[in-house]
C-alpha positions in Angstrom: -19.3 28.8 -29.4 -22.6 29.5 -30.8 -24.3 32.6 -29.5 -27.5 29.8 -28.8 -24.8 27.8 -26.5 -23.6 30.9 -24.9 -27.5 32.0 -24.0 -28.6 30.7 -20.1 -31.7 29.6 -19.6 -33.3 29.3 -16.7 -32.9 25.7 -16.7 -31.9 22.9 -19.0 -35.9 21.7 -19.5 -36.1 25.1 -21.4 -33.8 24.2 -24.0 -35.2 23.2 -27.5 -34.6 19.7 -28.7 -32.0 21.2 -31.5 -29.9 22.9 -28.6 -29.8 19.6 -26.5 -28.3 17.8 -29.5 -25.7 20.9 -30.3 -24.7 20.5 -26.3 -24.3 16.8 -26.7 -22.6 16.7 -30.2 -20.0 18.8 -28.8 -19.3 16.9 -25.8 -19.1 14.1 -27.8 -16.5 15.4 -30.7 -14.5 16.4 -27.8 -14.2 13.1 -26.2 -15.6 14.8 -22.8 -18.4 13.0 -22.6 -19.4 9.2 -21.1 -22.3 7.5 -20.4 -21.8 7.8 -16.2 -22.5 11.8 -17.3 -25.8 10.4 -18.5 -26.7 9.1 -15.1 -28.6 12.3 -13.7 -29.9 14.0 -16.7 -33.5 14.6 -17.8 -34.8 11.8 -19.9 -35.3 14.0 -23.0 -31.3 14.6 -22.7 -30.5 10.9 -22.7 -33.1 9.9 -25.5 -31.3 12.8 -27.7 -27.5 12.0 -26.0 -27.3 8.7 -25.7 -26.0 8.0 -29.5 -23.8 10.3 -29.4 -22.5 9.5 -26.2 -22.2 6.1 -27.0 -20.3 7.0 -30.4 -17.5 8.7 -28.0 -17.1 6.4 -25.4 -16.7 3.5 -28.5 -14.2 6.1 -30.2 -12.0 5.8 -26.5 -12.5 2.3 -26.1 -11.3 1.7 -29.9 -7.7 3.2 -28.8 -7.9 0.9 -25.9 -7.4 -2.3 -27.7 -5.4 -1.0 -30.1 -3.3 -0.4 -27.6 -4.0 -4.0 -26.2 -3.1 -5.3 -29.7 0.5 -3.6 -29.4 0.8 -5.1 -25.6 0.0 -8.5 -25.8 -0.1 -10.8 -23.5 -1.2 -10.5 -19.7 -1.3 -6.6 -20.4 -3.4 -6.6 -23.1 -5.8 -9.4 -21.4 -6.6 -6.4 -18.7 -7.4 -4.0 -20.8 -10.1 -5.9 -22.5 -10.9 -7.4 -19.2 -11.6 -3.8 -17.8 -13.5 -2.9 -20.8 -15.7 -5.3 -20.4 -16.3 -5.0 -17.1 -17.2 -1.5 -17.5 -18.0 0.6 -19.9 -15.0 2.5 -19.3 -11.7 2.2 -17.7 -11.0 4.4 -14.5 -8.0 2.2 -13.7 -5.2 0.9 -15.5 -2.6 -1.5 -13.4 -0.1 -3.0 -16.0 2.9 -3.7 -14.2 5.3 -6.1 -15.1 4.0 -7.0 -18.1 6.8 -6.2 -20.6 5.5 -3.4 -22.0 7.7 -2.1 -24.8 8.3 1.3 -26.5 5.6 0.6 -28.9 3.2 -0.3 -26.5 3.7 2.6 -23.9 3.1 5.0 -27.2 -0.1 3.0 -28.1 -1.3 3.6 -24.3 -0.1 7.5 -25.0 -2.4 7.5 -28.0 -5.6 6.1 -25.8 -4.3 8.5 -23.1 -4.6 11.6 -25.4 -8.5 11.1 -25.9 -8.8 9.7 -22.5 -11.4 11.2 -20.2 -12.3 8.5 -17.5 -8.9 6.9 -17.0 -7.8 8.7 -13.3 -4.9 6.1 -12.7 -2.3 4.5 -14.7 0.6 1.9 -13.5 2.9 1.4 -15.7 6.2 -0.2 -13.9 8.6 -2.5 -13.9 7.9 -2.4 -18.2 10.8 -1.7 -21.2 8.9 1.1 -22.1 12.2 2.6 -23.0 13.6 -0.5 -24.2 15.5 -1.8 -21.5 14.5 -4.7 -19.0 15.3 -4.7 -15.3 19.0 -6.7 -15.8 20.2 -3.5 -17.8 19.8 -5.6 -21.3 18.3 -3.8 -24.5 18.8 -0.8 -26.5 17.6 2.7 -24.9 14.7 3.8 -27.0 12.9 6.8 -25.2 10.2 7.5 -28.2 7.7 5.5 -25.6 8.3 8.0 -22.6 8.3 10.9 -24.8 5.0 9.7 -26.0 3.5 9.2 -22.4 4.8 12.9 -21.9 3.2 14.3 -24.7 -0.1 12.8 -23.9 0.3 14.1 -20.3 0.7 17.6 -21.4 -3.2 17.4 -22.9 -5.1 15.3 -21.2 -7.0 16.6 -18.0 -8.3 13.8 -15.6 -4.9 11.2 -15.0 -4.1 11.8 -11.4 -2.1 9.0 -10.8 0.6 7.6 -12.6 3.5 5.1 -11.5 5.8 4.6 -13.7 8.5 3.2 -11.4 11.7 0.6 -13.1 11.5 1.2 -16.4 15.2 2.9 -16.9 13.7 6.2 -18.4 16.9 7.8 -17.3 17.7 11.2 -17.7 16.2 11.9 -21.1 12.5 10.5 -20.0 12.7 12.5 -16.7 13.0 15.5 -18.7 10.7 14.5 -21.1 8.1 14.1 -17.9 9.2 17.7 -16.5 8.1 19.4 -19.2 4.8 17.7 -18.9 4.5 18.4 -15.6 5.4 22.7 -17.1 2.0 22.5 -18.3 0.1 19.8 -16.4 -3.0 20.7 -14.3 -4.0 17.6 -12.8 -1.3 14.9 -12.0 -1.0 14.6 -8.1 0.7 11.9 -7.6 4.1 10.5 -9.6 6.3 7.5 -8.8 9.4 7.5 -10.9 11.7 5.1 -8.6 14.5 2.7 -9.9 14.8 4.9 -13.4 18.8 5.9 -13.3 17.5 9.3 -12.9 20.6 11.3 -12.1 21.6 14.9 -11.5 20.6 16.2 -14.5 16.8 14.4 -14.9 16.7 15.4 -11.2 17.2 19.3 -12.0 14.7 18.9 -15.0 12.2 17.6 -12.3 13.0 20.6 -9.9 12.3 23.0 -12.4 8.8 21.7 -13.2 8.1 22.0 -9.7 9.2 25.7 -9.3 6.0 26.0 -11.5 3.5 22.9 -11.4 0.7 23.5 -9.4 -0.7 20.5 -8.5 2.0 17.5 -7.8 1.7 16.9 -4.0 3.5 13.5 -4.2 6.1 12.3 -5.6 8.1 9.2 -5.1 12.3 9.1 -6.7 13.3 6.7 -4.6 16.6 4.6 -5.6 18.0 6.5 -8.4 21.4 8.3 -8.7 20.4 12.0 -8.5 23.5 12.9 -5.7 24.1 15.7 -4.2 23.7 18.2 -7.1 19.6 16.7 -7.9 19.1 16.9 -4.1 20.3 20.4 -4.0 18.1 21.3 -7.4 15.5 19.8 -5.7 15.6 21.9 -2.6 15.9 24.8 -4.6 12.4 24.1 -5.7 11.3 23.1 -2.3 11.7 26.6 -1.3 9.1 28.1 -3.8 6.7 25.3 -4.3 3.3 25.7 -2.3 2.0 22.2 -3.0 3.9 19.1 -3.0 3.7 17.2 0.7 5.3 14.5 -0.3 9.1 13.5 -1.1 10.6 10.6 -1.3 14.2 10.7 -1.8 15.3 7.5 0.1 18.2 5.0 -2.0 19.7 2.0 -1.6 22.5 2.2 1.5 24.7 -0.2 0.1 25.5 1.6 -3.4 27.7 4.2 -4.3 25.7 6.6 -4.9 22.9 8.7 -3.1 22.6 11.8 -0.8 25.6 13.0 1.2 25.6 15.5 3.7 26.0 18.5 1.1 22.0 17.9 -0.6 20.9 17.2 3.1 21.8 20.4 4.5 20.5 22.2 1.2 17.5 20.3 2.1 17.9 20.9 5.5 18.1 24.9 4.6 14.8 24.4 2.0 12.6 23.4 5.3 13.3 26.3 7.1 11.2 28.2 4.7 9.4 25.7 3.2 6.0 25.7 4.4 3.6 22.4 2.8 5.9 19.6 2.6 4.8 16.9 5.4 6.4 14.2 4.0 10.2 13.8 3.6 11.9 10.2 3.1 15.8 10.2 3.1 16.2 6.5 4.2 19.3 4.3 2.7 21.3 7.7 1.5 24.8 9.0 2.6 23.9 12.0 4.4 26.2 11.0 7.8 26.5 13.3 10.9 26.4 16.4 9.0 23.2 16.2 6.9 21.4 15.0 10.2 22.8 18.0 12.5 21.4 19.9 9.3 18.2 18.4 9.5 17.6 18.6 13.2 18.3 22.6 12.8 15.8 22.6 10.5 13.4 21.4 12.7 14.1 23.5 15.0 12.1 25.9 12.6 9.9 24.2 10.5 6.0 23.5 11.6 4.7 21.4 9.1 6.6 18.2 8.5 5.1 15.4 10.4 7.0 12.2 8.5 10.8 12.1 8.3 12.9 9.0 8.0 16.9 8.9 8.3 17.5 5.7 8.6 20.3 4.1 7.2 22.4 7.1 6.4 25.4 6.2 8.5 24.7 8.0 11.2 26.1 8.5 14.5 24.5 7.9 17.8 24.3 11.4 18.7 23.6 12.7 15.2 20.1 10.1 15.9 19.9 11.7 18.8 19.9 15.4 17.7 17.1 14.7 15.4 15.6 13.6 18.5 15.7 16.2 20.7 14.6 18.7 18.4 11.4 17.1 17.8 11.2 16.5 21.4 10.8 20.4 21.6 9.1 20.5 18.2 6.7 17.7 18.9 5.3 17.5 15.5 6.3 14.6 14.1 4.0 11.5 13.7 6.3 8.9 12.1 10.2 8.9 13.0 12.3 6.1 10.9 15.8 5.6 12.9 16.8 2.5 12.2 20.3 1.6 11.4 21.1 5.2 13.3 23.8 3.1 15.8 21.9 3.3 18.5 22.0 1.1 21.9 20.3 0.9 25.3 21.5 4.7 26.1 20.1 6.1 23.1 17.2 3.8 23.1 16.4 5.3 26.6 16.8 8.8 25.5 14.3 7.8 22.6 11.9 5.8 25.0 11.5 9.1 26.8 10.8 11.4 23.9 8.3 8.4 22.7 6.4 8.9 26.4 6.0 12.2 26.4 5.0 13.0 22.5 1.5 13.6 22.2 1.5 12.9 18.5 4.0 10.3 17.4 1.9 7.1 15.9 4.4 5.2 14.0 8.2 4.8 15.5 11.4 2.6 13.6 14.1 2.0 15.7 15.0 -1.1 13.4 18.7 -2.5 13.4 20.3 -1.2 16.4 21.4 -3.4 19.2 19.4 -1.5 22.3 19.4 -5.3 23.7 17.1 -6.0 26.7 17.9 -3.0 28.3 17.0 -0.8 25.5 13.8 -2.5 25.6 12.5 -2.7 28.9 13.2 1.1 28.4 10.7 1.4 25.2 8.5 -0.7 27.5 7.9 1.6 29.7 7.1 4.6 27.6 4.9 1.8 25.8 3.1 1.5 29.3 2.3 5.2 29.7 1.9 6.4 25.6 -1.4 6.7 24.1 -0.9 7.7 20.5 2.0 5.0 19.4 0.4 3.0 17.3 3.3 1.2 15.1 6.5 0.3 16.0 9.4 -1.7 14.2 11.9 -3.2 16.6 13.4 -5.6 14.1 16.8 -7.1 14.9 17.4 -4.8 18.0 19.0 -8.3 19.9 16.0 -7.7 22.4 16.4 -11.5 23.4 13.5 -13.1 26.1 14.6 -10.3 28.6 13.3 -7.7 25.9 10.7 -9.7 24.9 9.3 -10.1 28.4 9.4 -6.1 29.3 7.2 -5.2 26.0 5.4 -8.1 27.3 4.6 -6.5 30.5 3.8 -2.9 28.8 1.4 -4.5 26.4 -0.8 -5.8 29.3 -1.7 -1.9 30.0 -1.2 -0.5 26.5 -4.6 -0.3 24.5 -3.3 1.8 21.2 -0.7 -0.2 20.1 -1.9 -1.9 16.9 1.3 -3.2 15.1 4.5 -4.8 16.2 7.8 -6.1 15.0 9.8 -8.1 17.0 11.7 -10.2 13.9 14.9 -11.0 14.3 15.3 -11.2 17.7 16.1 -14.1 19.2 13.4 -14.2 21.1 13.2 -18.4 22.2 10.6 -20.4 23.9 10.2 -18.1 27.1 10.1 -14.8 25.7 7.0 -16.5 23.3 5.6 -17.3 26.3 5.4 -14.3 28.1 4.1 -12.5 25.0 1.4 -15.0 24.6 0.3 -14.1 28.3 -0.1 -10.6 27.0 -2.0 -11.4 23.9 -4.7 -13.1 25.5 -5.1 -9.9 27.6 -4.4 -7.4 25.1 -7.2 -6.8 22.6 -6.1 -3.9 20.5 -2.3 -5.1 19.0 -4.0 -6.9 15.7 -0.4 -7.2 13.9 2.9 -8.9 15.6 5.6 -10.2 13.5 7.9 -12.7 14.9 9.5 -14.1 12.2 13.6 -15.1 12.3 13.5 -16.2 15.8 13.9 -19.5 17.9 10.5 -19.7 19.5 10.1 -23.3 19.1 7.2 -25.8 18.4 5.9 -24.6 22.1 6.2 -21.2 21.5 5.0 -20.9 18.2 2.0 -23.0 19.5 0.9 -20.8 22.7 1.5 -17.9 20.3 -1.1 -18.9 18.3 -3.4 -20.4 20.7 -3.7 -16.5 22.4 -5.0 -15.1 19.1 -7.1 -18.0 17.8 -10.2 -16.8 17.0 -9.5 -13.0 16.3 -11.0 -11.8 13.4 -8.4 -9.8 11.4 -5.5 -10.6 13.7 -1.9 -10.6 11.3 0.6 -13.0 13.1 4.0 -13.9 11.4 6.2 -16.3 12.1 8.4 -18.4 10.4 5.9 -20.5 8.6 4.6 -17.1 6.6 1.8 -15.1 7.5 -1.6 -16.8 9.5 
């Protein structure tokens, strides 16, 4: 830089008109600079900035449409909407829209000079060619584009690029990115046929990236050899809190109890990650008792779902009991964990006793009536619970009419689900009575039950008039 520029003035009203216009020409031929930087600057600045400004911010918005151009369609219709809305675009939500190869590379050329644009959804697109039914020819020149714009530009934070089959090769593409990226914290690269090998690629950009706290690889075929890569990396990264791993419980592929316990082995020393989603995997008895050990020894995560992992009773149970001594965890997801009224009990203890549990899914397992009046009465005493998902637990009026009784006395409670219940005309009844004294609850789902033209009528007479108050029932959401 000039030995002028590198001076330091005592303040920027000392600078000679010719040094103002050096500092803004070379903002400008950088790309860095935008009219909002205008906003609090002396008045001599802007009357010597403003053209230039203007010239960079035109030069940005140029590669915007061209990129519309390539898009077409609904895609190409928000771009231009954004751009005229403001003078530039901070967020970017094209999903669904189609997008091809071509497209994703013009978006990777407007990404490259891109200084403003902090968020970016890209999914369910073709941007590698193939739509969601598996039809098309793999073309990966669009995610290889998106990569390479990644590794220079400096302000996208967010990007989602979720469905668009990027498969191995574009997950490796997007680990090298993230090699050299300084500012990306948040990635969603779910439903991509990302297996083992994309998996490890990913794993080793997080043995070095710096910044990624979340990221989301949710229902893709990484198996036990990208789970245990990935734990690997768990054990030296110092930033990511987030990780979802969770899959789809009735494919073939997924977790198994192998990558849960090196999981389970990675929390013991890992000491950032709060966040750990393992839902719909394989990871059975085993991978649990490994993940309750871990607990044992681990003081930071405060989020972990098993559910649906074909697990035992007591294998649910020994995640509990850990945290009942750990008492750390604010959100436990158990559902589908073959649970009934004993276990529900056990849990219905731990729940009245934790100080810090908000959100609790006991979802899909038959704890019956009994298994509810138990939850009731932990319901009736907690005072941090604020969520929780009894969905097809086979609760019936008896159930119904014991979380009844506990939300009379609760006042945290804000969301329930009772769907899928078979919760009739009585058990409506009874939680009706309860509405009308209970002011807090503002969300109860009741969908896929038999509550009857009565029922679903006192229902809603107890929460006419609530401002904000989400009630479903079969007819949708009022």
């Amino acid at each position: 830089m000039d030995a002028e520029l590198d001076a330091e003035p005592p303040c920027l009203a000392d600078l000679n008109d010719d040094l103002l216009r050096k500092i803004a020409s070379r903002l400008a031929e950088s790309d860095l600079a935008s009219a909002v930087a205008l906003k609090r600057c002396s008045s001599r600045f802007k009357d010597l900035a403003t053209p230039l400004v203007a010239n960079a911010v035109s030069r940005i918005n140029t590669k915007w449409r061209d990129a519309a151009d390539k898009i077409g369609d609904e895609g190409a219709a928000r771009i231009r909407g954004g751009l005229e809305r403001n003078e530039v675009l901070t967020t970017l939500a094209l999903p669904h829209n189609n997008i091809g190869a071509e497209g994703a590379a013009a978006i990777a050329e407007a990404l490259r000079g891109n200084t403003v644009l902090t968020t970016l959804d890209l999914s369910g697109n073709e941007i590698c060619g193939i739509d969601e039914d598996g039809d098309g020819a793999y073309d990966a020149s669009g995610i290889v584009a998106l990569a390479d714009a990644l590794k220079v530009n400096g302000v996208l934070t967010t990007l989602n690029l979720a469905n668009n089959q990027i498969r191995d090769q574009g997950a490796a593409a997007i680990a090298e990115a993230l090699r050299g990226n300084g500012v990306v914290t948040e990635l969603d690269i779910s439903w991509n046929q990302i297996g083992p090998t994309g998996a490890t690629a990913i794993a080793d950009a997080l043995r070095v990236n710096g910044v990624l706290s979340n990221l989301v690889l949710r229902d893709n075929n990484i198996g036990d050899e990208g789970a245990a890569a990935l734990a690997s990396a768990l054990r030296v990264n110092e930033v990511l809190t987030t990780l979802d791993l969770s899959g789809d419980p009735y494919s073939s592929g997924g977790i198994g109890p192998e990558g849960a316990s090196a999981i389970a082995e990675a929390l013991k020393v890992n000491g950032v990650l709060t966040s750990l989603n393992l839902t719909g995997n394989k990871i059975r008895a085993k991978g649990a008792a490994a993940i309750a050990e871990a607990l044992r020894g681990n003081g930071v995560l405060t989020s972990l779902n098993v559910g649906f992992n074909s697990l035992t009773e007591e294998a649910a149970l020994g995640i509990v009991r850990a945290e009942r001594q750990r008492n750390k965890l604010t959100s436990l997801g158990l559902a589908r964990c073959n649970i009934g009224p004993t276990g529900a009990a056990e849990i219905a203890e731990y729940a009245s006793g934790s100080e810090v549990l908000t959100d609790l899914n006991i979802s899909e397992n038959i704890i019956g009536a009994e298994g509810a009046k138990a939850i009731g009465k932990a319901l009736a005493v907690n005072a941090v619970l604020t969520t929780l998902v009894l969905s097809d637990t086979r609760i019936g009026d008896e159930g119904a009419k014991a979380l009844a009784s506990a939300l009379r006395v609760n006042e945290v409670l804000t969301t329930l689900n009772l769907s899928d219940n078979d919760i009739r005309e009585e058990g409506a009844k009874a939680l009706a009575s309860a509405l009308r004294i209970n002011r807090v609850l503002n969300n109860i789902d009741l969908r896929y039950n038999d509550l009857g033209d009565e029922g679903k009528g006192v229902i809603r007479d107890a929460v006419s008039g609530r401002e904000g108050f989400r009630l479903k029932m079969d007819q949708g959401a009022l």
